[in-house]
Backbone as CSV, one residue per row, in Angstrom:
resi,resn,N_x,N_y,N_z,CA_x,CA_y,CA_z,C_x,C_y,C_z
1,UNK,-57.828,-63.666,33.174,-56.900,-63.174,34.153,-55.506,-63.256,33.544
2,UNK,-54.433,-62.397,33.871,-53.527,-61.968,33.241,-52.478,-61.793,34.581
3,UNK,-51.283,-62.504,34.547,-50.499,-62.168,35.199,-48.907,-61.810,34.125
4,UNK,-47.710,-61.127,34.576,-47.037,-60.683,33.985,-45.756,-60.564,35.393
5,UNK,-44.510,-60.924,34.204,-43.581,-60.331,35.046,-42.309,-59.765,34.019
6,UNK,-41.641,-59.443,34.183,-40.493,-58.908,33.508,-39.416,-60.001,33.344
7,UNK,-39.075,-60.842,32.257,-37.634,-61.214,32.369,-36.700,-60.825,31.528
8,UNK,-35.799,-61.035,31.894,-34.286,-60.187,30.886,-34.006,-61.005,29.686
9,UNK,-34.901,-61.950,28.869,-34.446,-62.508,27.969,-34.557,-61.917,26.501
10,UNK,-35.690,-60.651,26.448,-35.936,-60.299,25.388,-36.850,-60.642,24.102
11,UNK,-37.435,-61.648,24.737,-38.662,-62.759,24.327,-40.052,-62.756,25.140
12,UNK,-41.084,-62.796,24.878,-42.176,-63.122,25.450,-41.944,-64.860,25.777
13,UNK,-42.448,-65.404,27.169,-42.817,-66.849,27.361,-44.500,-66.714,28.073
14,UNK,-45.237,-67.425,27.497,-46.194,-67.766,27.412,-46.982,-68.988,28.335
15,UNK,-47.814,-68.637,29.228,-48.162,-69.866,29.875,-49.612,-70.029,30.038
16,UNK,-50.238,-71.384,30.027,-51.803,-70.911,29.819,-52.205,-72.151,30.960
17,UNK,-53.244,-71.897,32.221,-53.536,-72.703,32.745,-55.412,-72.458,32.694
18,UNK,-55.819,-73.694,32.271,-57.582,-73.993,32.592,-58.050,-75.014,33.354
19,UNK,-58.382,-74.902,34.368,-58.665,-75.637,35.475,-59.697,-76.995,35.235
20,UNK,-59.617,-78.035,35.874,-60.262,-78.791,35.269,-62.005,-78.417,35.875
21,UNK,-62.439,-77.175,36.668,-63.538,-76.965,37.082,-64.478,-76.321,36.079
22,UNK,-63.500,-75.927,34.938,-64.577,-75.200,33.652,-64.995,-76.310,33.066
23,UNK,-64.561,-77.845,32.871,-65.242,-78.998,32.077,-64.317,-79.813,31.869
24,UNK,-64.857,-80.220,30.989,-64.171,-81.980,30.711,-63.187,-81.709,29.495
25,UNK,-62.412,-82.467,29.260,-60.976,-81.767,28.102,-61.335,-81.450,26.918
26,UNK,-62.247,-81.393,26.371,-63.062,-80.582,25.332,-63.512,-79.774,25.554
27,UNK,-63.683,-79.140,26.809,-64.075,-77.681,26.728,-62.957,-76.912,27.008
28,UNK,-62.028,-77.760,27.931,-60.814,-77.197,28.658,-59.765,-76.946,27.483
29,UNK,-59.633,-77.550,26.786,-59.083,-77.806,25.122,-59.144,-76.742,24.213
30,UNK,-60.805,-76.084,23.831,-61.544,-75.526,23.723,-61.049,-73.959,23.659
31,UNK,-60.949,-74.224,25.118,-61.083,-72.721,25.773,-59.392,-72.176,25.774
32,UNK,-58.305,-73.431,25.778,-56.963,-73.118,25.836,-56.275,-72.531,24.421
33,UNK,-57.218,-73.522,23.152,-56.611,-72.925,21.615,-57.367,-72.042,21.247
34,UNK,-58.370,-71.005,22.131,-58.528,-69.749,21.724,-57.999,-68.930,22.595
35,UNK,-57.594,-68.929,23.253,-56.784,-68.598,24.093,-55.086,-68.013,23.405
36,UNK,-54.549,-69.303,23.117,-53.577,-69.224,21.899,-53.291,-68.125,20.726
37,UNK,-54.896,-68.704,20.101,-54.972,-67.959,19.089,-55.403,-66.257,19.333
38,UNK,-55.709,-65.776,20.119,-55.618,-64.377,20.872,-54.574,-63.901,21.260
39,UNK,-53.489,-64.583,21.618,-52.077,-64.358,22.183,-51.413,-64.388,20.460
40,UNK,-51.937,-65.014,19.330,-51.314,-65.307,18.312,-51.493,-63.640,17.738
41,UNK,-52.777,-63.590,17.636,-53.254,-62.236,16.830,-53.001,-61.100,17.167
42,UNK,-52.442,-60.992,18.860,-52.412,-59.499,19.332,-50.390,-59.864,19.693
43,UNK,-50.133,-60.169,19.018,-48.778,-60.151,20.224,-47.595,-59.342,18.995
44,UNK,-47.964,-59.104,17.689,-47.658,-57.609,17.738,-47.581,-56.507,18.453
45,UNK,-48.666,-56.059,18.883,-48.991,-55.034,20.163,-48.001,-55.233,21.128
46,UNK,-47.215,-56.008,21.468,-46.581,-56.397,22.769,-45.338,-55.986,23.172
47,UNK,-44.737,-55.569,23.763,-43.133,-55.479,24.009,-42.660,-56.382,24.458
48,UNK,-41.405,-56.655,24.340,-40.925,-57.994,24.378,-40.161,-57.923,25.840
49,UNK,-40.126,-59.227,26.118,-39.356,-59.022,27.500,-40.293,-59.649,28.371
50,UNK,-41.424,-60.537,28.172,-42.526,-60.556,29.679,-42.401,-61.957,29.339
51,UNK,-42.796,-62.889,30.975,-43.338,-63.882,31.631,-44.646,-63.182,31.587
52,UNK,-45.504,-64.163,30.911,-47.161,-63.873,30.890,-47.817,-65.694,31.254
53,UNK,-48.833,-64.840,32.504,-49.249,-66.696,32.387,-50.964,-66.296,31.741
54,UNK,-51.391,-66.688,31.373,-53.130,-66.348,31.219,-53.625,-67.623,32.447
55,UNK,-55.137,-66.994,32.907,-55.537,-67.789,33.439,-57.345,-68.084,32.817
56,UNK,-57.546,-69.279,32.500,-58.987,-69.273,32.461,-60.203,-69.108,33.435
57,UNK,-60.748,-68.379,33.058,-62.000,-67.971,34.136,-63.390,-68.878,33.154
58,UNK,-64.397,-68.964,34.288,-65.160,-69.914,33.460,-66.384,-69.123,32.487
59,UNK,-65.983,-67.704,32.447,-66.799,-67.050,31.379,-66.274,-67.044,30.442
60,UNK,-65.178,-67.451,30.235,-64.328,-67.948,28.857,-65.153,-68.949,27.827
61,UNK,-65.052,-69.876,28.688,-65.927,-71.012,28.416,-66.628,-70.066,26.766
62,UNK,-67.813,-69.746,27.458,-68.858,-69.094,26.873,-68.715,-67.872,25.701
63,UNK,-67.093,-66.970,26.408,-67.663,-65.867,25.586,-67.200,-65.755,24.165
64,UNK,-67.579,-64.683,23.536,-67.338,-64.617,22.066,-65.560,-63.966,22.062
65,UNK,-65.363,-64.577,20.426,-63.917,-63.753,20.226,-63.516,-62.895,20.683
66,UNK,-64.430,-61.907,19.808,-64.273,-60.159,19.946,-63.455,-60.391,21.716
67,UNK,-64.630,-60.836,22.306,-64.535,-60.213,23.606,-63.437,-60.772,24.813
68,UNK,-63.367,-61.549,24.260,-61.550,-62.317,24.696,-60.687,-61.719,24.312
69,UNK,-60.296,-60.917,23.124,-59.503,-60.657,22.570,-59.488,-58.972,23.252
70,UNK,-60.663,-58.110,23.178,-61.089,-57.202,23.971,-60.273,-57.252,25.813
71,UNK,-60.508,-58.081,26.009,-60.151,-58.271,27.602,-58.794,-58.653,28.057
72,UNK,-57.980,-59.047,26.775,-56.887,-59.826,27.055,-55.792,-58.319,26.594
73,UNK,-56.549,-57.643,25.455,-55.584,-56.578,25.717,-56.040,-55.397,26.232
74,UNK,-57.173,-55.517,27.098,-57.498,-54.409,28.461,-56.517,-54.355,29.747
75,UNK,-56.492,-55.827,29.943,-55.097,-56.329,30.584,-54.160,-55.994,30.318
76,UNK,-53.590,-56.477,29.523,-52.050,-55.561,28.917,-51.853,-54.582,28.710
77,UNK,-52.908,-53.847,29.001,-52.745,-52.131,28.352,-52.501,-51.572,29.922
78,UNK,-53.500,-52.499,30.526,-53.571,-51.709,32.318,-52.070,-52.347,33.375
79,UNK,-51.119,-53.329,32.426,-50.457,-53.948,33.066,-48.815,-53.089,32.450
80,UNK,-49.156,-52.322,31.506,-47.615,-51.722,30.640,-47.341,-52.598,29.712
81,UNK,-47.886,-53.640,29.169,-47.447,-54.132,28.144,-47.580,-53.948,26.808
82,UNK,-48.538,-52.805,26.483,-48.695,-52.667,25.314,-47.473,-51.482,24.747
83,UNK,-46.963,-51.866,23.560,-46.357,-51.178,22.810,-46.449,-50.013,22.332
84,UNK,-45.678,-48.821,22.485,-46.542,-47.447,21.998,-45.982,-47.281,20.854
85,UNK,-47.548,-46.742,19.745,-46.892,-46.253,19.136,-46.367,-44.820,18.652
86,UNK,-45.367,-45.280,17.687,-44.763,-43.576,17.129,-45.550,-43.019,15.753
87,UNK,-45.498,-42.341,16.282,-46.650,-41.379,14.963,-45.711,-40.962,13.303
């Protein structure tokens, strides 16, 4: 889950919450530094300027890279955050 807002600073800020109902702090841990590291790899793609919080859902837990990484910028694409490019 992906929330977003606009602020005037010209920077992305970043916020990541995982509930303690997906597990115990090794999974919650887990699930937050790939999380990270998805926000690390795609945030080229990004325009600058957003309050982004991520939220963990508990199919996180479980799922593969690809498909985090897949979903996180399905979100951003359906939210205006992705960057266009020029040809």
């Amino acid at each position: 889950m992906v929330y977003c807002r606009r602020n005037r600073l010209g920077v992305n800020r970043l916020g990541y919450t995982v509930s303690t109902k997906l597990g115990h702090a090794v999974v919650r841990n887990r699930v937050r530094r790939r999380l990270r590291e998805v926000v690390r790899l795609n945030s080229s793609a990004l325009t600058r300027g957003w309050d982004i919080i991520l939220v963990a859902r508990s199919r996180a837990v479980a799922a593969p890279f690809a498909r985090l990484t897949g979903a996180y910028l399905d979100a951003c694409a359906k939210l205006g955050m992705i960057e266009e490019k020029m040809p």
